[in-house]
C-alpha positions, 0 to 999 in steps of 0.5 A: 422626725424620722429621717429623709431616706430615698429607695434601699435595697432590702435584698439582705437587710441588717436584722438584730436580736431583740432580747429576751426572745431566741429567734426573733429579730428586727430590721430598723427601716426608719426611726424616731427615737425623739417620738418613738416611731418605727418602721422595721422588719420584723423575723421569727425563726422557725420555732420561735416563741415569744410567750417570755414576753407575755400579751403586748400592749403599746400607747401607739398605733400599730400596723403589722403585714406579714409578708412570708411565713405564718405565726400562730396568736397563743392568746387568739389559738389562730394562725395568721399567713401571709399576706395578712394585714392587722391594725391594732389601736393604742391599747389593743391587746395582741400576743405572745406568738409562736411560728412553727415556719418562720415569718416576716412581717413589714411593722409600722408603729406611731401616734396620731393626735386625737379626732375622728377616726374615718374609714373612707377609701384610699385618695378621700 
């Protein structure tokens, strides 16, 4: 279970190399290691370029909104600026990126038991 967390200046949050890729980094907001959740911060550097980890594909739902800067989808050969929303099911291909700008961009990643999915508005 990801832990309880009242309102948290993220004016300079704490970011962390994430191997394998120079430049890009993440901030952990919240985890779950028990359930592999996460709710972070993710950061490209201006000219970073994460074609070292090939096209991703996760077993959970990922929700990604870029908040600041743009990246470019090597895969798609489409650039997404902010703001920009995506929500990709488990098993959705998407990647490698490259951001000649930089970027930031709010991720959330979890599971969701089985069922139907509904698209109806906010409140429903």
């Amino acid at each position: 279970m990801k832990p309880e967390i009242e309102f948290t200046s993220l004016i300079d949050p704490t970011y962390e190399p994430i191997p394998g890729v120079p430049g890009l980094s993440q901030a952990i907001l919240a985890h779950d290691p028990q359930h592999d959740v996460v709710t972070r911060i993710l950061r490209f550097e201006p000219g970073t370029d994460s074609s070292a980890m090939g096209v991703q594909r996760h077993e959970c739902w990922e929700e990604v909104f870029i908040f600041e800067g743009s990246f470019t989808d090597l895969t798609l050969g489409e650039t997404f600026t902010a703001p920009c929303h995506a929500v990709r099911p488990p098993g959705m291909p998407h990647g490698p990126w490259r951001s000649d700008t930089g970027a930031r961009m709010f991720e959330v990643r979890y599971y969701r038991a089985e069922g139907p999915v509904r698209s109806e508005g906010a409140g429903s």
